[in-house]
Structure formats: C-alpha cells, structure tokens
N, C-alpha and C positions, 0 to 999 in steps of 0.2 A: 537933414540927411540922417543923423544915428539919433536924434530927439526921435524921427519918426517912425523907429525899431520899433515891432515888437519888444514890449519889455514885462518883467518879472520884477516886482517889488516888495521888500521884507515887512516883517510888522510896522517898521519905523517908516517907512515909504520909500526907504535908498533902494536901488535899482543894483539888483544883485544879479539877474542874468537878462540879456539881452540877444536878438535873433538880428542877423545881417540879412535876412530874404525870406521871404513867405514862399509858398510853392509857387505860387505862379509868378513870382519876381527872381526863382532859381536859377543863378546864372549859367549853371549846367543847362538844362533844360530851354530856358528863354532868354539864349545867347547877348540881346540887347542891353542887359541889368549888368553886363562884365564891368564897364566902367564904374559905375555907381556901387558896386561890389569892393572893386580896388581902391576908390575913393576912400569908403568906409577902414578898409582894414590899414590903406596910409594914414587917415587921421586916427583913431585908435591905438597904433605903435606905437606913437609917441606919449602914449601915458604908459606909467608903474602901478602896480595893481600888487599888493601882498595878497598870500594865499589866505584863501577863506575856507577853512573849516567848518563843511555842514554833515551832519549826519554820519559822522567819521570819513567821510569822502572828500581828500581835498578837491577843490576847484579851483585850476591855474586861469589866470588868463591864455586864451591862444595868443602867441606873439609870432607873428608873421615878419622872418627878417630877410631886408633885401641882402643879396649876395653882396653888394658890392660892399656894401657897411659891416656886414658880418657873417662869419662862415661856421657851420658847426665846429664843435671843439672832442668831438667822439663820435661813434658809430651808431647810436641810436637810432633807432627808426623812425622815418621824418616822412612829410609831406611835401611836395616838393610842386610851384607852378609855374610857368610860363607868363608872358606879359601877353595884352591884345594880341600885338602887332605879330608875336610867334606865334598864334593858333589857339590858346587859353589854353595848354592842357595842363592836365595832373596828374601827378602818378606818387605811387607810396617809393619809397625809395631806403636807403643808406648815403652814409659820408666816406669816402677814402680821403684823409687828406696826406696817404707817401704813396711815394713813386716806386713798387716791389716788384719793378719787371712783369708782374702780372695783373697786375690792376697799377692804371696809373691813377692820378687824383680827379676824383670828379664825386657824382652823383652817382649810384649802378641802382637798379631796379632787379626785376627777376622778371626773366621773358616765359614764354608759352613753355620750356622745358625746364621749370626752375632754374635757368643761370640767371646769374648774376652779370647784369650788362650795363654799358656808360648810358646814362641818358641821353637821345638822342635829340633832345631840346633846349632851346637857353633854358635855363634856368635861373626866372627872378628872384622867387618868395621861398623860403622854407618854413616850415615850422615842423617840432618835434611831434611826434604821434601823440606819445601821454598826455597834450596839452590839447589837444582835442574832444569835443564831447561828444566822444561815440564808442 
C-alpha cells in the first residue's frame, strides 16, 4: 500500500517525502482509488512525525484527524472531507466551536457571495491548511 508510493529519498536513503496518488490514481479525478486513498491516510495517522527542517522551510506532516477523535482547537484554516458513503467531497473551510447566536458550532466554508456557511456535509477528516503542501 504506502511501500508502493511514490517516494523521495535523502542522501542517507530515509524517505523524507512521499505522494499518496499519481495522476491517474487521483481520487478527485478517478473516483475508484477513494478507498485506497483513505486506506493510506488511516494507516499514516497513526505515526508521529517531528518537523524536518529543509531549506529554512519547515515540512509538517499532513495529519488528517477523524472528527470523532478530535476536533480542531482554533479557527485556523483547514481542510475539511467527507467519507465514501457521503459523496467524497472537500472543501477548504474554518472551525466555530461556540454557540454566538450567529454562527452555531460546526465547519462554515464561504459560498459563491463570500459568506460564511455551515457545511452542508458529514464531515469525517480535517486537517489544518499550513500542513499541507501546496
């Protein structure tokens, strides 16, 4: 499964960055590889990864955390997915977690007129945007 990533290896041969899908294995794209996607980032979670300093640019791991084990702790900008069974989507999103009469607690996106709205999907997986590499 992640042996048979794409991988990026240092002088010393440790495997410092790794790809979860090639183009034509892009679960966006060739909707099939979703499972084999999810697979990957559930077994993955479960390791600890310290930041690696290259090039003055740190490199986080992405940590994709299921909702039900853990909720963000701020409003950060996060990524935010769906499971199979909801449709696979994603959207970039924020955290509310009070209840201020005006936003109650969830996920809120920004729709076609820049507001700010609840997401209208389960939402399984998050991860923070800055842990991203894009």
């Amino acid at each position: 499964m992640v042996e048979n990533s794409v991988k990026h290896l240092d002088e010393s041969g440790e495997v410092w960055r790794f790809f979860l899908y090639e183009d034509k294995t892009n679960p966006q794209s060739s909707p099939a590889y979703w499972d084999e996607y999810f697979t990957k980032i559930k077994f993955l979670s479960k390791f600890e990864v310290d930041e690696i300093l290259d090039d003055r640019r740190v490199i986080r791991p992405v940590v994709w955390n299921n909702v039900i084990d853990s909720m963000p702790q701020d409003d950060r900008p996060l990524q935010v997915l769906s499971s199979k069974e909801d449709g696979e989507k994603q959207a970039s999103a924020t955290y509310n977690s009070i209840d201020d009469g005006d936003y109650q607690p969830g996920f809120y996106m920004l729709d076609e007129n820049r507001d700010e709205v609840l997401v209208t999907f389960k939402v399984c997986w998050w991860a923070y945007d800055d842990y991203l590499p894009y």
